[in-house]
C-alpha angles and dihedrals in degrees: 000000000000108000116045118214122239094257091046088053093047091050088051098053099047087049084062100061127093114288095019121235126292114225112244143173094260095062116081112258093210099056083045091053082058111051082048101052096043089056091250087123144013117223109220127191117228127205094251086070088258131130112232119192123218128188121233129221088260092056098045084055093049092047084055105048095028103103119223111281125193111259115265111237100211088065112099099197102141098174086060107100110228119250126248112268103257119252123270113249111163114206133187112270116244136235124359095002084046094059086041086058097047090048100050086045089064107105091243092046126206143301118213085245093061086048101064093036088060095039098029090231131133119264096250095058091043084059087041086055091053094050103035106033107031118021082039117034093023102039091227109155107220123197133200140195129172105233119172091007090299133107111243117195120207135166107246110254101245083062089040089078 
């Protein structure tokens, strides 16, 4: 096992405090049965009849270097707090949308006829680009204006900066 979800970090962590953590009915037997198994954490019985987890030293070493991983929704793990949303840190997208954005950005913009020559689509996927990526999943506002008989694309100048 060499990522560690974010319950079985979680499990793992709180494994590693003081005390340890005793095994209920609200953690999730099979991501116990994980951790355990993968030697993240030993499972103890106490003389109360309970069953208390304690992370090993090869747990405490994968909780440290595991990065932060989103939360899967198929664990059902309810006594596991939920993380803080991740901050939003927009980035420019890459590739072929990347080229699209550079070339709406220009002061004179971008016909549908410069943007598949840059990507090597078809004109309607570079419209469906336009529409899809970037004005919906990326929340750039294009305008557009038909100048010399022909359509030119730009991104809207509040976005361009």
């Amino acid at each position: 096992m060499s990522k560690l979800s974010r319950a079985q970090r979680d499990i793992i962590t709180r494994a590693a405090a003081d005390g340890g953590l005793p095994v209920t009915d609200t953690l999730d037997r099979k991501i116990v049965e994980q951790v355990v198994w993968h030697k993240y954490c030993e499972s103890t019985d106490q003389e109360d009849g309970s069953v208390l987890l304690v992370a090993t030293e090869t747990g405490k070493a994968a909780i440290a270097a595991a990065p932060a991983k989103p939360a899967d929704p198929k664990a059902s793990d309810a006594a596991l707090e939920p993380a803080p949303p991740p901050a939003a840190t927009p980035s420019a997208p890459k590739g072929k949308l990347g080229t699209m954005v550079a070339l709406l950005r220009r002061p004179q913009g971008a016909s549908v006829e410069d943007l598949v020559g840059a990507t090597g689509w078809q004109s309607h996927s570079v419209r469906g680009a336009m529409s899809g990526s970037l004005k919906k999943k990326l929340g750039v506002e294009i305008t557009s204006e038909k100048t010399d008989g022909q359509r030119i694309y730009r991104i809207a100048a509040a976005d361009a900066q």
